[in-house]
N, C-alpha and C positions, 0 to 999 in steps of 0.2 A: 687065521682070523676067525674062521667058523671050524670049529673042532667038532661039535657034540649040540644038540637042545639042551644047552644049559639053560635054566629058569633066567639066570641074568642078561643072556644074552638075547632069549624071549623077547622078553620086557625093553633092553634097548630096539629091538627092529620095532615092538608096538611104538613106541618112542620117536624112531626116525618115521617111520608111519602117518603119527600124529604130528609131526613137525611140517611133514608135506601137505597133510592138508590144509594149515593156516599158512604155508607158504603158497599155497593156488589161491587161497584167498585170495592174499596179499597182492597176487601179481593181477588177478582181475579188479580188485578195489584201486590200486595202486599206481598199474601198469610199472608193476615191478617183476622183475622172475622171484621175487622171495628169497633172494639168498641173503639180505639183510637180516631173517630168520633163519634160513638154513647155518649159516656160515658158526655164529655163537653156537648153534646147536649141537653141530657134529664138530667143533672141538672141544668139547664137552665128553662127547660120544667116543672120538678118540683118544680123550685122554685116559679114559676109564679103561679101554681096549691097552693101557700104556703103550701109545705110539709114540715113537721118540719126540718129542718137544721141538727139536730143529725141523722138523719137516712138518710136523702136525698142522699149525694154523695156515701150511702152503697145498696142505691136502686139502683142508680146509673149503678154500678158498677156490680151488679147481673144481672139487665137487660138486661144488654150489653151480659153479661155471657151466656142469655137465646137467645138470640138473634142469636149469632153467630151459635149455635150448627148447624140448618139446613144452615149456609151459608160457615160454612167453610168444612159441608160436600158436599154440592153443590160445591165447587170450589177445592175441593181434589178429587173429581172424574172426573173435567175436567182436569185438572193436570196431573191426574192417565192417562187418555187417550192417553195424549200425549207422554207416558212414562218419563216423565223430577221427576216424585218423589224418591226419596230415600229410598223403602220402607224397607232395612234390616236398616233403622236408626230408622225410625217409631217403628219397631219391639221393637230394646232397648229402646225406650222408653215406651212402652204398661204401663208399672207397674212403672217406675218412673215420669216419668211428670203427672197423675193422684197423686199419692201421694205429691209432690211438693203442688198441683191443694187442697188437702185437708188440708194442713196445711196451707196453704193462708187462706182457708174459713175458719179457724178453728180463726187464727188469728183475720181475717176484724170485729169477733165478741167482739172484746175487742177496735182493734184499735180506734183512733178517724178520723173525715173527714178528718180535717186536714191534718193526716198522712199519710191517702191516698190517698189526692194530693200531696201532696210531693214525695209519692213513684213513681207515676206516672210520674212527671214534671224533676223528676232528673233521673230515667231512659233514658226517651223520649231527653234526652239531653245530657248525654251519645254515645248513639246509634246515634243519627245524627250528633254527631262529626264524630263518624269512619264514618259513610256513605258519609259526605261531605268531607271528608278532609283526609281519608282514601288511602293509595298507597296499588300500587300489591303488594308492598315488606312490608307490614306490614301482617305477618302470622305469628301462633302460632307453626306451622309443616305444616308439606307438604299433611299432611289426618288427619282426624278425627281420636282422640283418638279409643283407646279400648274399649272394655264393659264397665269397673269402670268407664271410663274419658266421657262417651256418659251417663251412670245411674246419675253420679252425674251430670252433664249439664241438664240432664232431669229434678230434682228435683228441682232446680235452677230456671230451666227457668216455671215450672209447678207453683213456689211458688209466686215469681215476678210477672207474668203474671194474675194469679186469684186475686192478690191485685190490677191489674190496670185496669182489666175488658177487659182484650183485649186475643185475639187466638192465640197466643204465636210469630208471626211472628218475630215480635221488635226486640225479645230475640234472636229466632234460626235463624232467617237470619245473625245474626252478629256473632255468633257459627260458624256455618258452614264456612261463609265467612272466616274467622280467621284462619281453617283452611283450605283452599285453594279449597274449594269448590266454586263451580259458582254460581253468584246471582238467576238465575235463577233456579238451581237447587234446590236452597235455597227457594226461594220464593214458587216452587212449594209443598216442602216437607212443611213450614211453615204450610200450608192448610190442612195437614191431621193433624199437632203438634195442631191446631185450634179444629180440633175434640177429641183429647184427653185434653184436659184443656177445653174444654166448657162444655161437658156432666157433668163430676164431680164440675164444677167448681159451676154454676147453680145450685145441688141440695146442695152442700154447702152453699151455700147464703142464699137458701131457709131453710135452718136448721139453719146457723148463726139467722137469724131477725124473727124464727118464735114468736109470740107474745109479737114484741117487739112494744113497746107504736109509735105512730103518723104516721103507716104507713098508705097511702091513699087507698082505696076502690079498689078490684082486686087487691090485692098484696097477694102472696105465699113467707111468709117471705122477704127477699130483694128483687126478684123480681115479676117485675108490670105484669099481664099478658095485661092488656089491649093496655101499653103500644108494646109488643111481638108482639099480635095479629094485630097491626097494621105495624108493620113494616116488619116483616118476610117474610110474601110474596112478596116486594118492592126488598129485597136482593135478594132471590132466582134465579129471574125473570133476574137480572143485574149482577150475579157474573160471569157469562161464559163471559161475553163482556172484565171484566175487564180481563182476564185469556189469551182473545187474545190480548189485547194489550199488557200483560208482551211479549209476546213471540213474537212481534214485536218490543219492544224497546232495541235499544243496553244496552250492561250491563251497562256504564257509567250513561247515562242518566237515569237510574231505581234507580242507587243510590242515584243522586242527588236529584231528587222527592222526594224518599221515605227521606230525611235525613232533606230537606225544612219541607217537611209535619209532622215531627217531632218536630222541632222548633217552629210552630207554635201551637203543643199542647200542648208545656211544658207552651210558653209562658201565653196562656190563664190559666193553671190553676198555673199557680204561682200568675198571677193576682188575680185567686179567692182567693188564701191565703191571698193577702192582703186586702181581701171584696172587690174588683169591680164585 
């Protein structure tokens, strides 16, 4: 996979570089790990690498998984500081959204790509309906279920989530929102929901693809570590920035971003289903 400083292959690592850094954005604005950017990114990046097509959007998708784990614990600690996390929600989820997280990966290893852009493109389109076009007066209750109604949303958004390669935010900011939670508070707790779906999510992947045929050089099952190695510390370095702009933007305007920035990633991979 790295043979020689070829200029093109340059230019790709400044590439995954700069993808990491609007993915730490992402995940402090967001309380997302950014793999909703990561993910279209680097199968882009592999396909250019001509990585076989059957495995490509599962590397994908692991990557992203391996990625987030130090960024959405970077931005759940800045989170944590400000005290805006949820953490007795966290708590129910400790054992459900991990479990969720391994029936995903357990899945991605039968699924085809295909299907895992479509899980990804119809969620991500979902979700930024309610966020654009969402009213106050659209709530599930007035607080968040119980233990049962908080384990099964965890499993839910744990299973979802490790098929699209992303730190659960998508999922649990439209949860919480629904019920009557504030986006920000939402967005905060998102970032620790990011560390529990990355850690499992990631050795999942890595056990779905291990020895599976046409993966490219530094790969641990679906994910790439070189691909990691380069990006990781780009998030890290830029998730606290995104973290203070959540807590400067009013609520309206975080949901309109976040529900734009949605739109646009359903669209591109609807596009790849049809080969652009």
């Amino acid at each position: 996979m790295l043979q020689s400083l070829d200029p093109t292959l340059v230019t790709l690592a400044i590439s995954l570089m700069g993808a990491g850094a609007v993915a730490g954005l992402l995940a402090g604005v967001f309380g997302i790990g950014g793999g909703a950017v990561l993910v279209p990114v680097l199968y882009q990046f592999l396909g250019i690498l001509e990585v076989d097509e059957a495995v490509r959007m599962h590397l994908s998708v692991g990557t992203s998984l391996a990625v987030i784990v130090p960024t959405s614990l970077r931005s759940y600690l800045s989170h944590k500081k400000r005290g805006a996390v949820d953490q007795e929600l966290l708590r129910n989820y400790m054992i459900f959204v991990p479990l969720g997280v391994l029936f995903g990966a357990l899945l991605a290893a039968y699924i085809s790509a295909n299907g895992l852009k479509a899980v990804f493109a119809v969620i991500a389109l979902v979700v930024a309906f309610k966020m654009l076009f969402g009213k106050e007066s659209w709530r599930l209750a007035d607080d968040l279920p119980g233990t049962k109604g908080r384990s099964i949303a965890g499993v839910i958004i744990g299973f979802f989530s490790s098929l699209m390669g992303i730190g659960g935010g998508v999922m649990n900011n439209t949860f919480m929102t629904l019920f009557n939670r504030p986006i920000h508070q939402a967005v905060a707790t998102s970032s620790g929901v990011g560390v529990l779906i990355s850690i499992p999510g990631a050795i999942g992947y890595m056990w779905a693809g291990w020895d599976k045929a046409g993966l490219p050089d530094f790969s641990l099952g679906f994910v790439n570590l070189l691909a990691v190695g380069l990006i990781i510390p780009i998030t890290i370095l830029i998730a606290p920035l995104g973290v203070k702009i959540a807590h400067a933007l009013p609520k309206t305007v975080l949901s309109r971003i976040f529900g734009l920035f949605l739109i646009i990633v359903a669209i591109r991979f609807f596009l790849a289903l049809n080969g652009s």
